[in-house]
NUMIKE-322614 format. One record per residue (C-alpha): residue in one letter; x, y, z. Coordinates in steps of 0.5 Angstrom, whole numbers, plus 500, padded with zeros to 3 digits. Each point is the difference from the previous one (the first is absolute). Example, Ala and Ser with C-alpha at 12.3 -4.5 7.8 and 13.67 -1.06 7.14 Angstrom:
2
A525491516;S502507498;
END
This chain:
506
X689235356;X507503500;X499506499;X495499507;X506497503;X504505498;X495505503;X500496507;X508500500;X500507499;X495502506;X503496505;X508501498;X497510501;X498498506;X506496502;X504507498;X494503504;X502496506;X507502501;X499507499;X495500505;X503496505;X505504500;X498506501;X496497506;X507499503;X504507499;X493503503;X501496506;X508501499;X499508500;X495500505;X503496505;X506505498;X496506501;X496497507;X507496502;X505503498;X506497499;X499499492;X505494498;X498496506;X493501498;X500497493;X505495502;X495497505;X494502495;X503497493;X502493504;X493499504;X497501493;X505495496;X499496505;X493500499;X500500494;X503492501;X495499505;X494501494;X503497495;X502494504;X492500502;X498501493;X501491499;X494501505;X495503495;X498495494;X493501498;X497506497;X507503499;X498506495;X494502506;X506500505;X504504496;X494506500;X499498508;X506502501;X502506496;X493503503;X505499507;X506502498;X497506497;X495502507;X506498505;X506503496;X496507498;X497500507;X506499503;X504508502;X493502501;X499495506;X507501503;X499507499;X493500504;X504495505;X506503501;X499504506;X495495503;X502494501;X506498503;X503495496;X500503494;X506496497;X496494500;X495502497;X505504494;X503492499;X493497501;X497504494;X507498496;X500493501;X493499497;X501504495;X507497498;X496492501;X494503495;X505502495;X504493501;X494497499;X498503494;X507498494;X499493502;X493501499;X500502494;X505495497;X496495503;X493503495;X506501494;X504493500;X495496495;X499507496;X507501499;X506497499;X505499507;X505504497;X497505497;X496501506;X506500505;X502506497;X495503498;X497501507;X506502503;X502505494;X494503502;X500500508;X508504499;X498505495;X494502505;X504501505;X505504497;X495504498;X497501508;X508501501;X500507495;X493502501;X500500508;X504506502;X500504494;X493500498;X496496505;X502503507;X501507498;X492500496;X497496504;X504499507;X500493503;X493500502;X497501494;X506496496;X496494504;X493501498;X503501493;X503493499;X494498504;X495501496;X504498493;X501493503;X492500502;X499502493;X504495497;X495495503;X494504498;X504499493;X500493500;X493498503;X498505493;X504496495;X501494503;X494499502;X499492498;X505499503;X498502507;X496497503;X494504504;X502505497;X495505502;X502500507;X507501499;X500506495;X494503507;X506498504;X505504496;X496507498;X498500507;X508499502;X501506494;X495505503;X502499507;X508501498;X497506496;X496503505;X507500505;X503503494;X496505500;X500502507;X508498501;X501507502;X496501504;X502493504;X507502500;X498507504;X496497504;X505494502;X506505499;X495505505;X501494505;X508499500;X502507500;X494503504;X499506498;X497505494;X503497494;X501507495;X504496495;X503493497;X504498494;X503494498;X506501497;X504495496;X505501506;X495501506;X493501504;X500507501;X495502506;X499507502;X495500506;X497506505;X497501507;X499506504;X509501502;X503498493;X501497494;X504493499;X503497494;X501493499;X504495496;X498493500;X496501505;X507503505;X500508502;X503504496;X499507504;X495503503;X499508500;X501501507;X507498502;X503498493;X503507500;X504496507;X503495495;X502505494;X503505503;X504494504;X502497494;X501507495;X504505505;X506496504;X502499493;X499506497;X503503505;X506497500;X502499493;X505506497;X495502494;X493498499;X500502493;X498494497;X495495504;X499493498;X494496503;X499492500;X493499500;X496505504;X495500495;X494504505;X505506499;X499502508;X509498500;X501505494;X494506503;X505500505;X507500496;X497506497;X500504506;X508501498;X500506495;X507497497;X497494498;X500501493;X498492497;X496494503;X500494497;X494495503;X501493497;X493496502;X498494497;X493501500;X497505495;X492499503;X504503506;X503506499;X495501496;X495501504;X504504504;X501505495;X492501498;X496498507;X499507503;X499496508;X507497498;X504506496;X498504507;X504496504;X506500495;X499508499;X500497492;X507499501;X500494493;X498506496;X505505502;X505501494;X506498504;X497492500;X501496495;X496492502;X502494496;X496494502;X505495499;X503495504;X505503505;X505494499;X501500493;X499507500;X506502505;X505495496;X498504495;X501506501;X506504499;X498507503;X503502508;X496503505;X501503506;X495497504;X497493500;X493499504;X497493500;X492499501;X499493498;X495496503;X502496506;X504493498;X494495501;X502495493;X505500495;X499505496;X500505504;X506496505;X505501492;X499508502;X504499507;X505495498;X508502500;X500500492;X494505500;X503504506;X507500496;X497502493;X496506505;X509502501;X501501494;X494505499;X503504505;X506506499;X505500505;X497502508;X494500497;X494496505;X495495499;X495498505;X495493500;X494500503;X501492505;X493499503;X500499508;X506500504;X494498506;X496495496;X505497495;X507501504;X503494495;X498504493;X502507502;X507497502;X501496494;X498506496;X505504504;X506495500;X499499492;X500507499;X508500504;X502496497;X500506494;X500506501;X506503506;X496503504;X493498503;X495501506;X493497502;X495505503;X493500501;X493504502;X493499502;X494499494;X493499505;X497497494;X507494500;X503501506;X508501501;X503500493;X507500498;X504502494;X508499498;X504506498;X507500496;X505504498;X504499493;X506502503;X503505506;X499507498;X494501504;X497495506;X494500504;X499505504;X502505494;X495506499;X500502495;X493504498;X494499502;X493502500;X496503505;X493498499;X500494502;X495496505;X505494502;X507500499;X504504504;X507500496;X503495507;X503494496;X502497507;X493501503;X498495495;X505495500;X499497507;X498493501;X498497505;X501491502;X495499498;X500502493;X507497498;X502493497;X506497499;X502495496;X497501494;X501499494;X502504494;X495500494;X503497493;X496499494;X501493501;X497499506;X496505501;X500499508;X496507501;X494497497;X499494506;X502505505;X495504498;X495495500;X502497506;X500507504;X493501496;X496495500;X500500509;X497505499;X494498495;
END
């Protein structure tokens, strides 16, 4: 009889570890996706992981409530947990685009899937209290439920994410807490009551995560073909990232978590407006270093100097410059410059990779993605900015791509008003890109030996720049704000500007 128990007791406390791991799993899908599709990462999560423990209260508040058939309730309701939790990234991918608000329906799937998994540790100390001791069983379930979610912590972005990508992490964890169902209707079987119509209720919840499973790439096309609106030819989930790079009849467009990148028609405009001031004006070109960047097209066109003699690229996404070293559409537009012998790539994070770094350079061009949340606002920051100073040999220049000036005046003179406050000379400019309207960059100077309006080399196959800083550096009222404040690792002001000048416009 012990040994039945022991048994019993056992089942229940792996499916306790079952829960947790799947639980939250189910919330960093949301977490990412919400990123992915919203923007804003520490927000997203920040709102995600407080609707989910708040539900998780809702739920174990209500399991008071179910008193009669426990363990049947417990199957029930790791069935639902499994279908609602695995489904979940494939209905707000499919919903995305379709439904207005979509935020309701991202906390809604949230919020259920939080109360069944509150209601589900109550439970299952409820089956287990007259089987095992108080004491032991506290700690044991709670044991169980910790160590589950340090497992989904680990796994999710190392392994899961990468090899499964979000929609198919979800249907994954789906189908393991639906066959945790299937499982005890088999070995607990005279404990169950109608235990036939359970287990068809838990091989047909499987089947269905399975077929989803196994058509997921072709849902997440379809769904992706619906947001972008053109010919998708690539897609790859990065542990950074959601990389898309689709085609129609005029261009190719590569998109980051679902903001464009470029697109082939006009990105020569943006380049040569970010490469060529600096280069241009720098006393030598020797020895280049660009932050981010990781498409190649910035180095394609340092390249272009012939007394360049070595590029070091510092991107943090490997399946990024990856791809465009091998994809022969995306290495056409670099001209393969991430293979050329004077460039060497590191994937690293840039910020620990500048404190780090002991090497001076003679140009500094920096291509991050634009600020949209915490991570990426460090990359802007005074320290950052101060650290990027002492890369730089004397006179030599940097330049920092600052969104638009048009569409987010606030952001682009914060940027613009940190970088002042380090280098001795500084300047804004800006050029017109069709696919992103009016766009801006901030230029420095480490010193007085040269100034902005210094020419000395040039290029002249060139389609865009035409080597007059001042027809640049012009901005109308519109495009000026005052006020501002500077970015500091500690505030991270630019972040909420960003935000707010942004999302007017979503």
């Amino acid at each position: 009889m012990g040994k039945k128990f022991l048994k019993f007791e056992y089942l229940l406390l792996f499916a306790v570890f079952t829960i947790a791991t799947c639980g939250l799993v189910y919330e960093l899908v949301a977490g990412t996706l919400a990123s992915y599709l919203l923007g804003d990462s520490v927000k997203q999560f920040s709102f995600i992981i407080g609707v989910y423990l708040f539900s998780m209260g809702i739920g174990s508040y209500f399991s008071k409530f179910l008193t009669k058939n426990l363990l049947n309730s417990f199957v029930e309701i790791e069935i639902l947990v499994g279908l609602i939790g695995g489904l979940s990234s494939v209905i707000l991918f499919l919903l995305f685009e379709s439904i207005y608000s979509f935020q309701f329906i991202l906390y809604f799937l949230v919020f259920i899937t939080g109360c069944l998994v509150g209601l589900e540790i109550p439970l299952l100390m409820n089956i287990l209290k007259d089987k095992v001791e108080f004491r032991d069983l506290v700690s044991n379930v709670f044991t169980f439920d910790y160590i589950g979610a340090l497992l989904a912590s680990i796994l999710f972005p190392l392994i899961l994410v990468p090899k499964l990508g979000i929609m198919g992490t979800s249907l994954f964890f789906g189908m393991i807490n639906v066959s945790i169902a299937i499982a005890l209707c088999y070995l607990l079987k005279k404990e169950l009551k109608k235990v036939h119509f359970l287990k068809t209720k838990a091989i047909l919840s499987f089947m269905i995560l399975l077929a989803v499973f196994i058509f997921s790439d072709k849902i997440l096309s379809y769904s992706e073909g619906k947001l972008y609106g053109e010919n998708i030819i690539y897609t790859n989930t990065t542990p950074y990232q959601r990389i898309v790079l689709t085609h129609n009849k005029s261009d190719y467009r590569l998109y980051l978590n679902n903001n464009l990148q470029f697109s082939s028609a006009d990105e020569y405009r943006y380049h040569e407006a970010l490469v060529h001031p600096a280069l241009s004006m720098a006393k030598s070109v020797s020895n280049v270093l660009v932050l981010g960047g990781g498409d190649g097209l910035a180095v394609r066109e340092i390249l272009k100097y012939k007394d360049v003699k070595k590029i070091t690229l510092v991107d943090l996404d490997e399946g990024m410059t990856k791809m465009f070293k091998i994809n022969t559409i995306l290495t056409g537009f670099n001209k393969n410059s991430l293979n050329n012998p004077k460039v060497t790539v590191y994937n690293k994070d840039a910020y620990i990779w500048a404190k780090n770094c002991q090497e001076k350079f003679d140009v500094v061009i920096i291509d991050f993605p634009d600020p949209s949340n915490y991570s990426l606002g460090k990359l802007y920051s005074l320290n950052f900015y101060a650290t990027v100073q002492k890369l730089l040999k004397p006179d030599a220049v940097a330049v920092i791509q600052t969104t638009s000036p048009y569409f987010a005046p606030k952001s682009f003179w914060c940027i613009n008003k940190t970088v002042m406050q380090v280098f001795p000379q500084v300047d804004a400019y800006h050029a017109y890109v069709p696919s992103f309207g009016e766009w801006g960059y901030t230029i420095a100077i480490n010193g007085f030996g040269t100034t902005f309006n210094t020419v000395n080399r040039k290029v002249n196959t060139l389609r865009f720049y035409n080597y007059q800083f001042d027809t640049f550096n012009y901005f109308s009222q519109d495009m000026i704000s005052k006020n501002i404040e500077i970015n500091r690792l500690d505030n991270q002001i630019l972040v909420r500007y960003f935000d707010e000048e942004w999302g007017k416009l979503q």
